[in-house]
N, CA, C and O of each residue as an XYZ file, in Angstrom:
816
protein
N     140.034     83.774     61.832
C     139.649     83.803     63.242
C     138.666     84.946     63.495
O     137.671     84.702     64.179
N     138.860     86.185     62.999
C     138.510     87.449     62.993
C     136.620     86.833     62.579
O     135.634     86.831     63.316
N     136.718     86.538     61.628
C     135.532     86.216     60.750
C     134.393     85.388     61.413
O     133.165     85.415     61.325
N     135.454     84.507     62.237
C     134.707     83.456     62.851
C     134.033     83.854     64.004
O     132.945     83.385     64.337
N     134.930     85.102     64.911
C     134.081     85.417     65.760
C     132.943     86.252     65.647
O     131.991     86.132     66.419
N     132.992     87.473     64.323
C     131.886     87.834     63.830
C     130.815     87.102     63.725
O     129.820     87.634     64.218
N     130.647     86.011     63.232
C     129.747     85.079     62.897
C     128.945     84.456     63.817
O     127.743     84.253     63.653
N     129.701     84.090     64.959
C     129.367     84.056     66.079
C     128.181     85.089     66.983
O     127.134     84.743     67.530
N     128.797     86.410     66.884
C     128.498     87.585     67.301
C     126.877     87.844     66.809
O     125.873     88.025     67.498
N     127.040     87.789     65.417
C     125.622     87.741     64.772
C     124.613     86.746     65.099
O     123.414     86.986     65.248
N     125.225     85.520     65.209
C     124.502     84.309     65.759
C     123.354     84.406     66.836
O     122.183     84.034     66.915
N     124.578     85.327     67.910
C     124.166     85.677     69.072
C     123.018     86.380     69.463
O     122.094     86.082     70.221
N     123.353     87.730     68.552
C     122.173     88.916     68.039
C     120.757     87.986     67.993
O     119.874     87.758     68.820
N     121.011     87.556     66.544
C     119.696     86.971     65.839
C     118.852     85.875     67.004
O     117.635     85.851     67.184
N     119.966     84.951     67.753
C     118.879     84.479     68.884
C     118.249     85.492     69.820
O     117.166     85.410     70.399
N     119.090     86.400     69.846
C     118.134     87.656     70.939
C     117.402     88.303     70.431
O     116.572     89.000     71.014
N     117.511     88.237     69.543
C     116.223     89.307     68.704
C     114.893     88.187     68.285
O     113.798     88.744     68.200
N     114.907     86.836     68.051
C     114.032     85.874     67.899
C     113.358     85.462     69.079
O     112.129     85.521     69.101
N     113.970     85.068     70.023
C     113.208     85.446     71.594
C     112.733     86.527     71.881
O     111.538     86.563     72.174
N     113.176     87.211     71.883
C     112.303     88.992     71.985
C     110.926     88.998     71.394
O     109.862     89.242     71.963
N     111.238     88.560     69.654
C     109.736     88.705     68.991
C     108.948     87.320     69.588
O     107.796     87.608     69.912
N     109.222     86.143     69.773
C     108.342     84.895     70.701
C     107.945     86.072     71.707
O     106.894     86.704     71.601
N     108.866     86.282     72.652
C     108.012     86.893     73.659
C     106.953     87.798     73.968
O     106.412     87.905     75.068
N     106.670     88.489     72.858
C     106.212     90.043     72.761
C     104.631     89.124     72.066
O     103.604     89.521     72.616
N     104.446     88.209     71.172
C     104.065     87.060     70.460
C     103.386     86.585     71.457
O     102.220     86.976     71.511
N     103.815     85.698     72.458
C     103.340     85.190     73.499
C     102.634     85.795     74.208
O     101.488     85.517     74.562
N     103.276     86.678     74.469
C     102.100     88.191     75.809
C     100.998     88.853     74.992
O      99.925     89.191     75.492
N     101.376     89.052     73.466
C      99.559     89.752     73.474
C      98.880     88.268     72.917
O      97.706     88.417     72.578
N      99.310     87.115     72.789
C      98.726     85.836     72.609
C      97.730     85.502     74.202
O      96.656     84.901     74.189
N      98.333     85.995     75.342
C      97.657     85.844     76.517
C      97.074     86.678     77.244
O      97.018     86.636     78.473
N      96.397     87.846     76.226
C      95.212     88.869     76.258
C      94.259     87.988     76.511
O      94.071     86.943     75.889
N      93.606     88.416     77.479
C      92.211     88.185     78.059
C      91.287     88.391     76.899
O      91.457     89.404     76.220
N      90.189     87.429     76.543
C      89.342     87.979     75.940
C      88.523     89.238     75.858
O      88.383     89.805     74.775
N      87.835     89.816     77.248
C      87.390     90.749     77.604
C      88.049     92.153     76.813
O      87.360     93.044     76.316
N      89.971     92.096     76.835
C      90.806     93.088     76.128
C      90.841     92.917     74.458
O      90.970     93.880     73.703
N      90.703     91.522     74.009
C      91.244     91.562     72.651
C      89.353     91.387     71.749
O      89.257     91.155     70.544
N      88.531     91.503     72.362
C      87.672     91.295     72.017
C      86.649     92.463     71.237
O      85.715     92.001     70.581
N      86.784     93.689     71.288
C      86.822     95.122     71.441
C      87.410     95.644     71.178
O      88.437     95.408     71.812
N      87.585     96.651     70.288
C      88.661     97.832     70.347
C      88.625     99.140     71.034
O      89.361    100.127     71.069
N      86.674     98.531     71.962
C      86.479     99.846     73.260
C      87.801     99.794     73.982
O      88.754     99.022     74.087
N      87.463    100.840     74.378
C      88.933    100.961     75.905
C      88.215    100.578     76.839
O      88.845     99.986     77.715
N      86.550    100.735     77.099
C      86.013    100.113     78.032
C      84.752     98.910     77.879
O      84.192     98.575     76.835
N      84.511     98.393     79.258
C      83.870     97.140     79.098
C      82.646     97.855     79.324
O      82.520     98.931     79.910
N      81.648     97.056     78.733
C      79.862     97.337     79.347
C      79.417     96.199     80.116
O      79.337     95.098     79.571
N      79.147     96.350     81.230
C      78.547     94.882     81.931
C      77.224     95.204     82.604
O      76.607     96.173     83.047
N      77.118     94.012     82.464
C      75.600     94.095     83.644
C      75.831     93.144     84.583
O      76.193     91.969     84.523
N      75.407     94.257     85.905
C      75.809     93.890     87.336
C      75.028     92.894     87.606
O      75.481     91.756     87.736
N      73.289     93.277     87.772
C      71.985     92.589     87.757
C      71.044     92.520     86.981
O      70.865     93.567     86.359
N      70.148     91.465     86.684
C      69.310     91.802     86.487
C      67.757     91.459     87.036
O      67.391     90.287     87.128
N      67.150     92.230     87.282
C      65.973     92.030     88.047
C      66.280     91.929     89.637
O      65.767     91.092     90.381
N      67.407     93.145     90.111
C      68.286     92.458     91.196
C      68.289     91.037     91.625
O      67.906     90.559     92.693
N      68.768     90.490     90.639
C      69.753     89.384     91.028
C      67.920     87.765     91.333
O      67.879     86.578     91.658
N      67.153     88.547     91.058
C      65.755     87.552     91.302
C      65.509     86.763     90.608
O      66.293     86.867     89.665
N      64.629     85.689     90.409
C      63.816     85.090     89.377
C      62.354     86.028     89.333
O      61.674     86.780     90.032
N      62.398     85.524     88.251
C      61.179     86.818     87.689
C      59.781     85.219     87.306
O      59.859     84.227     86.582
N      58.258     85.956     88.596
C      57.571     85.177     87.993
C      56.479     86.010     87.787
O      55.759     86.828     88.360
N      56.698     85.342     86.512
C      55.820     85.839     85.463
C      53.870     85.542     85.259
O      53.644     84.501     84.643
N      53.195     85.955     85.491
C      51.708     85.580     85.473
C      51.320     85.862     83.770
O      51.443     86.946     83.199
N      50.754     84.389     83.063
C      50.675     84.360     81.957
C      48.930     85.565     81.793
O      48.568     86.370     80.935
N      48.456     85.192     82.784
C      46.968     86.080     82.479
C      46.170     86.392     83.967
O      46.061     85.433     84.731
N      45.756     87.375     84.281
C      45.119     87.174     85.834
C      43.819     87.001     85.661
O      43.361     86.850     84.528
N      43.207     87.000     86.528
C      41.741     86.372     86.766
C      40.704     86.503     85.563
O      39.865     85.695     85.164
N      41.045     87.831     85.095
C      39.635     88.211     84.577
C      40.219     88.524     82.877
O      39.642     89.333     82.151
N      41.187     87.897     82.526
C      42.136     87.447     81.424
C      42.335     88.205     81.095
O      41.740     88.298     80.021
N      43.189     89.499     81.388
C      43.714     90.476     80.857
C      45.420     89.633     81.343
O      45.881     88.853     82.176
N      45.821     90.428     80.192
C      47.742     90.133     79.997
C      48.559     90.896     80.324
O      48.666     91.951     79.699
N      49.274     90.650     81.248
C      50.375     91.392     81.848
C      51.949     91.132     80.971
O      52.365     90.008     80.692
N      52.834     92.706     80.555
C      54.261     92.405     80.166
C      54.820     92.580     81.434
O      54.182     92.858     82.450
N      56.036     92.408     81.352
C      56.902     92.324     82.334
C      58.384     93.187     81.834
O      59.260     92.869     81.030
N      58.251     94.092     82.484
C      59.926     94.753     82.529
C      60.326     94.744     83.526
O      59.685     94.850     84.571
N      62.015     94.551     83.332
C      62.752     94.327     84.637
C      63.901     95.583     84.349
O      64.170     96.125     83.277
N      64.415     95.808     85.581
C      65.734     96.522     85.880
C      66.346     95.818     84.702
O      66.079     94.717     84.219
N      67.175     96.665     84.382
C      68.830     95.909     84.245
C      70.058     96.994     84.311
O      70.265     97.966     83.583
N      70.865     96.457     85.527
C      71.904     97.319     86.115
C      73.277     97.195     85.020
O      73.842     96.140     84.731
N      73.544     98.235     84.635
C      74.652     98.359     83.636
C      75.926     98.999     84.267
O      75.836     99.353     85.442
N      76.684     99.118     83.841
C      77.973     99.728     84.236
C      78.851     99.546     83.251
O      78.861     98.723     82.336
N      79.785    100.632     83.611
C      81.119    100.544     82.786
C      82.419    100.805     83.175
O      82.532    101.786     83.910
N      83.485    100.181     82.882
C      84.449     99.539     83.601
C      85.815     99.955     82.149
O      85.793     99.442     81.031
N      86.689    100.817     82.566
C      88.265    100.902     81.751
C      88.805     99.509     81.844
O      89.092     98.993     82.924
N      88.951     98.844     80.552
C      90.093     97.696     80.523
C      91.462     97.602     81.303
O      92.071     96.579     81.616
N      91.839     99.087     81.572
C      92.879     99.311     81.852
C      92.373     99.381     83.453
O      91.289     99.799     83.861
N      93.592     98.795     84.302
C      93.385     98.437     85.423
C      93.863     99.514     86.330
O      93.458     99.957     87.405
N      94.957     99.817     85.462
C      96.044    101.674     86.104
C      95.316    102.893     86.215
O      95.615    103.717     87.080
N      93.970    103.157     85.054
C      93.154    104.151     84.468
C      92.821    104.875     85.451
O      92.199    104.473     86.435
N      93.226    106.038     85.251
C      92.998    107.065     86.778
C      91.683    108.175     86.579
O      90.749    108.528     87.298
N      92.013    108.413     85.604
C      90.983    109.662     84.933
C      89.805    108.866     84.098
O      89.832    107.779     83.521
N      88.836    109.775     84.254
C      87.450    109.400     83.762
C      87.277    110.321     82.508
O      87.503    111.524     82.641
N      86.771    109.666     80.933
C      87.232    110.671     80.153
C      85.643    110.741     79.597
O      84.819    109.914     79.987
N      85.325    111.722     78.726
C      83.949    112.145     78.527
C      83.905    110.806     77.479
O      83.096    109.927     77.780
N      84.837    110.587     76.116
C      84.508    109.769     74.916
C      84.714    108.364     75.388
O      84.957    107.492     74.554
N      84.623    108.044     76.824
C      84.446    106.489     77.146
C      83.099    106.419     77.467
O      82.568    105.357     77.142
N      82.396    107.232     78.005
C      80.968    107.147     78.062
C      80.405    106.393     77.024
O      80.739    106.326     75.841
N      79.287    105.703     77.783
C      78.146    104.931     76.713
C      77.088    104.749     76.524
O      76.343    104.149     77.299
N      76.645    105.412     75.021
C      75.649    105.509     73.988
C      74.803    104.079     74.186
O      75.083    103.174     73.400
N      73.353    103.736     75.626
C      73.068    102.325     75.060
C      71.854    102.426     74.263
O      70.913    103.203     74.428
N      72.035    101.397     73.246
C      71.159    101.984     71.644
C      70.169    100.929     71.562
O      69.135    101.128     70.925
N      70.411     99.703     72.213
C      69.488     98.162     71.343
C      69.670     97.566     72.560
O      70.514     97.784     73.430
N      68.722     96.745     72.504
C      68.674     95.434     73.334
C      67.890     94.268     72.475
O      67.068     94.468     71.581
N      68.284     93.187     72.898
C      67.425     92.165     72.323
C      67.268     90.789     73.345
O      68.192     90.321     74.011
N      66.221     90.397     73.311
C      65.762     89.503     73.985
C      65.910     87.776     73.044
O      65.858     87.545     71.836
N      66.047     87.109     73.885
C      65.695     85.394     73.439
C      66.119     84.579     74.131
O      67.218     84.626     74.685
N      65.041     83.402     74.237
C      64.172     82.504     75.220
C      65.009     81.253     74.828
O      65.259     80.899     73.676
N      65.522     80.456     76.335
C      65.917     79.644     76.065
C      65.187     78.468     77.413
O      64.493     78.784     78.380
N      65.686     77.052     76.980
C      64.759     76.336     77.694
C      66.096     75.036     78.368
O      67.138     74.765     77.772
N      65.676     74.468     79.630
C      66.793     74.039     80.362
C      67.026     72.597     79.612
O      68.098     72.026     79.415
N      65.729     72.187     79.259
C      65.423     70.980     78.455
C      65.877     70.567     76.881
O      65.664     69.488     76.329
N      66.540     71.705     76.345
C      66.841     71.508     74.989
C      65.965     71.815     74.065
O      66.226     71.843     72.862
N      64.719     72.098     74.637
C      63.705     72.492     73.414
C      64.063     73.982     73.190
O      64.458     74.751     74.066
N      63.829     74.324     71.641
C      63.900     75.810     71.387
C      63.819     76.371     70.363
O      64.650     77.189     69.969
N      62.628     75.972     69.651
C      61.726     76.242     68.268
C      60.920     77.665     68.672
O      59.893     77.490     69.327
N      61.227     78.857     68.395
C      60.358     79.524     68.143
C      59.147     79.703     68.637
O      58.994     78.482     68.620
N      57.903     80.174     69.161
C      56.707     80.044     68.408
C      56.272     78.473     69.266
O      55.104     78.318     69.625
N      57.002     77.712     69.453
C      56.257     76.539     69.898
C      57.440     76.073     71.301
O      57.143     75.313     72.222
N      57.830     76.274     71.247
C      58.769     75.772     72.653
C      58.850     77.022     73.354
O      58.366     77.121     74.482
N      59.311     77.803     72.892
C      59.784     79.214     73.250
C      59.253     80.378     72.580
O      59.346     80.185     71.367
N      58.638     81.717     72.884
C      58.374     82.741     72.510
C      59.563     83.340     71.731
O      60.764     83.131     71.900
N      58.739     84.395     70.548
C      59.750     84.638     69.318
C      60.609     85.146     70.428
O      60.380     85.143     71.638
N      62.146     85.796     69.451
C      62.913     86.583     70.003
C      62.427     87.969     69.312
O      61.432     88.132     68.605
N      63.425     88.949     69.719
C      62.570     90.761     69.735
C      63.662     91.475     69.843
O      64.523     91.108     70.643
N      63.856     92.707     69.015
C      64.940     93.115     69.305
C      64.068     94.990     69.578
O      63.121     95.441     68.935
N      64.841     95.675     70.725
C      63.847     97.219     70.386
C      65.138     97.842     71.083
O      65.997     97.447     71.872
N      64.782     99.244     70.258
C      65.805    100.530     70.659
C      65.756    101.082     72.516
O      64.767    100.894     73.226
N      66.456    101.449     72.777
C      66.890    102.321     73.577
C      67.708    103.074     73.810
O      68.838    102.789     73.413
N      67.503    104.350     74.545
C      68.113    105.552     74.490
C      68.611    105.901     75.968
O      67.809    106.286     76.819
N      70.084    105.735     76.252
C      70.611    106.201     78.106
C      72.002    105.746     77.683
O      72.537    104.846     77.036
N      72.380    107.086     78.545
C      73.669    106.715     79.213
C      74.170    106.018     80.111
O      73.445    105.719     81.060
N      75.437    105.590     80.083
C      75.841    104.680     81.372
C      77.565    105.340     81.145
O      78.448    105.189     80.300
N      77.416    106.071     82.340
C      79.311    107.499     82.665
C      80.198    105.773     82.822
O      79.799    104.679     83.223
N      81.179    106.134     82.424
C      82.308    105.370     82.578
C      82.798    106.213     84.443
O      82.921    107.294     85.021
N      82.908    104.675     84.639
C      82.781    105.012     86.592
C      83.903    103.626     87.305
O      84.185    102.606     86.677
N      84.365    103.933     88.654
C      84.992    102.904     89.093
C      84.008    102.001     89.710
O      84.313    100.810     89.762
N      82.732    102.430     90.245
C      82.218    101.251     91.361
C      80.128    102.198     91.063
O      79.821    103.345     90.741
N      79.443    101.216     91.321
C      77.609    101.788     91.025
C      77.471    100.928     89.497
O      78.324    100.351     88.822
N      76.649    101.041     89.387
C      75.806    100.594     88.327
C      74.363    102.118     87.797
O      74.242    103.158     88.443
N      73.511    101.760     86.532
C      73.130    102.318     86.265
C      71.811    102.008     85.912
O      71.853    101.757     84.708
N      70.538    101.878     86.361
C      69.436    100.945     86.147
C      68.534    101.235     85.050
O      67.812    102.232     85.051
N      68.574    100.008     83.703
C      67.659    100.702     82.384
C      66.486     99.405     82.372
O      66.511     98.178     82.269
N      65.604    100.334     82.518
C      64.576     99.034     81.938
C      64.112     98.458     80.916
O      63.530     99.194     80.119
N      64.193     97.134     80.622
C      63.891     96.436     79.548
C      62.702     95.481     79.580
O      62.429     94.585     80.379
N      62.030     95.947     78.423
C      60.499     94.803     78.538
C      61.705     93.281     78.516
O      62.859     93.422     78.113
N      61.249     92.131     78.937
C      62.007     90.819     79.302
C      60.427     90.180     78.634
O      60.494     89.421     77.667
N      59.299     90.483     79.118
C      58.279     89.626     78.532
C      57.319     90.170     77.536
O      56.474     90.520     78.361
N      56.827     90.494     76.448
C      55.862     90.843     75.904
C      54.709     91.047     76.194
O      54.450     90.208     77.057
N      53.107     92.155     75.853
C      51.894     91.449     75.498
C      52.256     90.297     75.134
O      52.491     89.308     75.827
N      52.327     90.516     73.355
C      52.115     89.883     72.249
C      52.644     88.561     72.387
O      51.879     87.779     71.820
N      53.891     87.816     73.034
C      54.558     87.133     73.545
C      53.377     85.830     74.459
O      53.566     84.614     74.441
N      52.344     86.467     75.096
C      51.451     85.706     76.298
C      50.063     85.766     75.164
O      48.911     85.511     75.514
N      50.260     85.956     74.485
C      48.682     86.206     73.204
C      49.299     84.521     72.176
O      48.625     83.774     71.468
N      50.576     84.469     72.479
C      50.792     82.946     71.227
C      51.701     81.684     71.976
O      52.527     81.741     72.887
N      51.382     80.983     71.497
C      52.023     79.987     72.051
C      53.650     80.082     72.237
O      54.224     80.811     71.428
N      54.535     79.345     73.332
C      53.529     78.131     74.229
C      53.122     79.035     75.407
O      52.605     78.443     76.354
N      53.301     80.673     75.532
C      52.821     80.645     76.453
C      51.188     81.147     76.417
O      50.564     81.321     77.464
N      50.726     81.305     75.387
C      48.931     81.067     75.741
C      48.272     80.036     76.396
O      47.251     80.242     77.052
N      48.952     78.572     76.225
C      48.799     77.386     75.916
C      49.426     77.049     77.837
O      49.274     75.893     78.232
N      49.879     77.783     78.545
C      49.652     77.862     80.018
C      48.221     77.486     80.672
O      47.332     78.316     80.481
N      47.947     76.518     81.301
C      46.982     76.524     82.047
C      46.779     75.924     83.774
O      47.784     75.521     84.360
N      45.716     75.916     84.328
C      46.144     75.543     85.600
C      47.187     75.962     86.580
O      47.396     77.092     87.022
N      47.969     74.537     86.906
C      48.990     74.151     88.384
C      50.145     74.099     87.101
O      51.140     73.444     87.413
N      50.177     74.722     85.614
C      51.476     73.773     84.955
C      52.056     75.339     85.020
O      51.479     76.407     84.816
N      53.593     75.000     85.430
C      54.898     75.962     85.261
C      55.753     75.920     84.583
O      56.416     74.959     84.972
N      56.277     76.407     83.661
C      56.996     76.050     83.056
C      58.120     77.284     83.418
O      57.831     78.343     83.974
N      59.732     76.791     82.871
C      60.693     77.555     83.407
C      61.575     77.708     82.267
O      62.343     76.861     81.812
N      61.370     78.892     81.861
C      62.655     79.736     80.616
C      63.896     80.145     81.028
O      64.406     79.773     82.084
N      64.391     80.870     80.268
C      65.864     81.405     80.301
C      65.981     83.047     79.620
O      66.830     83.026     78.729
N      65.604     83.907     79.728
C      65.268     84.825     78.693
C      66.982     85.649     78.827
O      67.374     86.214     79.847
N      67.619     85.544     77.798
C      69.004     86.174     77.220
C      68.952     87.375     76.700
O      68.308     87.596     75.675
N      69.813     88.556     77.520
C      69.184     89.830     77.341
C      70.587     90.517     77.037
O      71.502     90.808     77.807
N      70.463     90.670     75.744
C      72.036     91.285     75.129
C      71.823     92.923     74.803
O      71.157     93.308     73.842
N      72.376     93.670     75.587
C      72.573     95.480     75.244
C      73.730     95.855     74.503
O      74.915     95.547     74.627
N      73.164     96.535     73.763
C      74.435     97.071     72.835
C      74.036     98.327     72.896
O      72.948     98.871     73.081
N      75.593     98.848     72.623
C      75.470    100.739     72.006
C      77.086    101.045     71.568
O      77.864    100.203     71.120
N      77.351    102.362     71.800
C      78.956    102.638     71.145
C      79.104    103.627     72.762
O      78.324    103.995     73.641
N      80.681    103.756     72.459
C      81.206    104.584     73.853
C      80.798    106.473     72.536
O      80.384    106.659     71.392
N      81.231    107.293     73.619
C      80.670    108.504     72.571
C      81.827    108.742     71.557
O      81.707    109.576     70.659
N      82.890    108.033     71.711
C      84.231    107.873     70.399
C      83.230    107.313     69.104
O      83.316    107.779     67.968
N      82.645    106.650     69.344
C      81.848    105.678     68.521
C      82.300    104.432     68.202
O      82.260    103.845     67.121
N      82.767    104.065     69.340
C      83.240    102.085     69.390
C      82.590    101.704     69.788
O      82.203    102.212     70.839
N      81.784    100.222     69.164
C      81.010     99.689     70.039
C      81.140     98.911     70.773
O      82.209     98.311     70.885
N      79.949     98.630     71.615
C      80.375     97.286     72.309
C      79.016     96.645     73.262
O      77.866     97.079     73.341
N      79.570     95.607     73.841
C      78.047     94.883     73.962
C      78.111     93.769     75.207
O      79.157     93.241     75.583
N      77.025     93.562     75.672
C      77.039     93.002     76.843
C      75.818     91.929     76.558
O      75.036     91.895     75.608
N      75.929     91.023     77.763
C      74.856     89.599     77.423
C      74.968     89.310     79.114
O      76.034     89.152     79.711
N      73.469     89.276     79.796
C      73.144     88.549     80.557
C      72.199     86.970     81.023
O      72.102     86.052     80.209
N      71.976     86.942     81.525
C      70.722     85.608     81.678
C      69.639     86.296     82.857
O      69.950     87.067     83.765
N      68.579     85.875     82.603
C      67.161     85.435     83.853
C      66.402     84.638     83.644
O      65.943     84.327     82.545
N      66.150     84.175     84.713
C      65.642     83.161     84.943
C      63.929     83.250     84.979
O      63.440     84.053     85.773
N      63.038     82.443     84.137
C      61.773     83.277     84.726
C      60.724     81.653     84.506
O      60.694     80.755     83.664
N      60.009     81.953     85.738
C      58.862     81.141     85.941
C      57.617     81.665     85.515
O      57.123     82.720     85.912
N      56.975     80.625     84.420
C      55.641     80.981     83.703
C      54.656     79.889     84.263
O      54.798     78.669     84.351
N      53.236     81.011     84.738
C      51.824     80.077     85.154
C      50.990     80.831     85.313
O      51.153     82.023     85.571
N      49.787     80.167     85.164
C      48.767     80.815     85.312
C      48.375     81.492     86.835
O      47.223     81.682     87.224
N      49.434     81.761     87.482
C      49.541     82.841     89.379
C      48.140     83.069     89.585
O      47.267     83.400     88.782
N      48.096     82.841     90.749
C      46.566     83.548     91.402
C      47.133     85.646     91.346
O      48.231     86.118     91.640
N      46.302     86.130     91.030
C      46.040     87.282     90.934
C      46.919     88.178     92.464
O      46.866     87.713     93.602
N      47.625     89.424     92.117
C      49.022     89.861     93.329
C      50.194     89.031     93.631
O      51.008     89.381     94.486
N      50.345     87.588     92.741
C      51.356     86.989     93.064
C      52.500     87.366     92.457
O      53.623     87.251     92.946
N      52.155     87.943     91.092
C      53.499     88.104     90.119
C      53.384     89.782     89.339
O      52.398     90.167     88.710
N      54.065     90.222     89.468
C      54.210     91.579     88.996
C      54.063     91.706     87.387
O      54.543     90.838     86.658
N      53.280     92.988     86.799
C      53.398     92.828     85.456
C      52.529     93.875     85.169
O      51.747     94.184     86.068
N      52.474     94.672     83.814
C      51.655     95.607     83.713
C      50.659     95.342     82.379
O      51.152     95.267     81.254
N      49.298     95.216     82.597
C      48.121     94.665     82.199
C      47.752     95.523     81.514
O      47.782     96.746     81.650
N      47.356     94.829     80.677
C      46.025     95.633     79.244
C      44.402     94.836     79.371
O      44.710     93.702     79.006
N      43.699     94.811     79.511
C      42.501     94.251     79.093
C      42.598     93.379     78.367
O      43.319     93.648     77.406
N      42.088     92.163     78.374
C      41.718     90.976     76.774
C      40.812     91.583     76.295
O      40.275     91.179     75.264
């Protein structure tokens, strides 16, 4: 009898201790990506970019000189932790790279002939780990060299065409974890009458 209720007893245990580990199993199984994605403690996001505009782009102005195009891009940084009271110096973030690439609403997206190459270039800024603001870094979004080759040389007239340019920042917090962020803009390409579209020009 003695034996039997031992047996029992243990029975009992071992189901409570097997639910316990399901449960514990289950809850970091229903980590948010944003948390399990990273081993930052904090997120890097971008608020805007180009506040929140479409960006149009003038492939050449009158007298065929080529305009690039840089836009804002509002960054911030955000503790995973939702409780996080204190602001600590090694959550701060190191932003190091950005890279650009062109996408099209239509499915086309060859390189060089549908879409301008992609580009990747350094940068150097901080962005303080903060509860609320953003932090504004500018990134070339359009090239010279980009409006010198197809398809957008190959712009002429009344024709517009409409991209997607994907603008991913990376860097590390000053612990040295990294981490990385990805936005979208939207940008309209044509040959603009001259003051219509913002951009900073070199001579042909």
């Amino acid at each position: 009898m003695l034996n039997r209720v031992c047996r029992k007893q243990r029975s009992a245990i071992g189901s409570a201790l097997s639910l316990a580990l399901v449960s514990i199993v289950g809850a970091s199984g229903c980590a948010p990506d944003y948390v399990t994605g990273s081993t930052a403690p904090v997120l890097l996001l971008i608020g805007a970019i180009h506040g929140g505009q479409v960006l149009e782009s003038d492939v050449r102005d009158s007298t065929g000189a080529i305009c690039a195009d840089t836009v804002n891009v509002a960054l911030a940084v955000r503790s995973k932790n939702p409780l996080a009271t204190t602001i600590a110096v090694p959550e701060h973030v190191l932003v190091q790279q950005y890279e650009v690439r062109y996408l099209r609403t239509d499915g086309r997206g060859t390189e060089g002939l549908d879409v301008p190459y992609s580009y990747r270039g350094p940068i150097a800024s901080e962005v303080d780990l903060a509860t609320s603001g953003t932090s504004d870094v500018p990134i070339p979004v359009v090239r010279w060299q980009a409006k010198l080759e197809p398809p957008l040389s190959t712009i002429t007239g009344a024709q517009i065409v409409t991209m997607i340019a994907e603008i991913t920042v990376r860097g590390q917090t000053v612990a040295g974890q990294p981490v990385a962020t990805t936005g979208r803009l939207q940008i309209n390409f044509a040959d603009f009458a001259d003051g219509f579209a913002e951009g900073t020009c070199v001579g042909s």
